[in-house]
N, C-alpha and C positions, 0 to 999 in steps of 0.2 A: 844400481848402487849410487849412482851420481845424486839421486833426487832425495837420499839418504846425507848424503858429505854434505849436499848444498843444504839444508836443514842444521845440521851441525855446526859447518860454519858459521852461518847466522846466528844459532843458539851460542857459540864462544869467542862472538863477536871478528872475525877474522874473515877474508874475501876469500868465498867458497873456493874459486881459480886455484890456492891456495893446497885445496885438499884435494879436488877433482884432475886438475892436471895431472900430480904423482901419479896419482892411481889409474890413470889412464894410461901411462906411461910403463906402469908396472906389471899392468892388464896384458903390454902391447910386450914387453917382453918375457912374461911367462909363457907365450906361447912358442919362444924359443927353446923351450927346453922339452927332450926328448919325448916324454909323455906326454904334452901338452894338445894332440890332437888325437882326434880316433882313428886316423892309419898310425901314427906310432905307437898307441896303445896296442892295437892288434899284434905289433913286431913284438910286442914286448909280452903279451899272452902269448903266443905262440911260441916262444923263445927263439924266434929268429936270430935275436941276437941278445946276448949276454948281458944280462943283468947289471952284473957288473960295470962292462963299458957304458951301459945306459947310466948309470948312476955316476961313473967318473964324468962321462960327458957331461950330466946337470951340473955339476959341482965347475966342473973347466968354463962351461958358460955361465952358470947361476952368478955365483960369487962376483965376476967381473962387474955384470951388467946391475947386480946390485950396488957394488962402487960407485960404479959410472953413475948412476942413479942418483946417490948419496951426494956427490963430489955436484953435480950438473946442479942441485935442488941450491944447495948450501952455496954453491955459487950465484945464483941469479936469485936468492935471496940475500946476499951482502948487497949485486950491484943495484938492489932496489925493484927489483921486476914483481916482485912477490909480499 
């Protein structure tokens, strides 16, 4: 995916760091959320455990870490880093 951003960057004139970072960042925390590997998939075929709590749990982690994401980017692009 990177050798895709960094291509686009370039094409809409803007320093690839720019698109690649996020997405690295965003990459690094999907994998916190429950289904995100193939042992917690398996819990989640099996129904080890509850649908439900798997899907409250995405959302209790999802949402924040997207904030935090949002809040982190939009920050160190005011103080110039970006």
């Amino acid at each position: 995916m990177a050798p895709v951003l960094i291509t686009l960057a370039q094409a809409i004139g803007v320093p690839p760091a720019s698109l690649v970072i996020p997405t690295i960042m965003a990459v690094a925390l999907a994998f916190t959320l429950p289904s995100a590997s193939a042992r917690m998939t398996m819990v989640a075929v099996t129904g080890a455990v509850d649908r439900g709590i798997m899907v409250r749990t995405g959302i209790i982690v999802g949402i924040p870490a997207i904030l935090l994401l949002y809040v982190f980017f939009i920050v160190i692009s005011r103080v110039g880093l970006f």
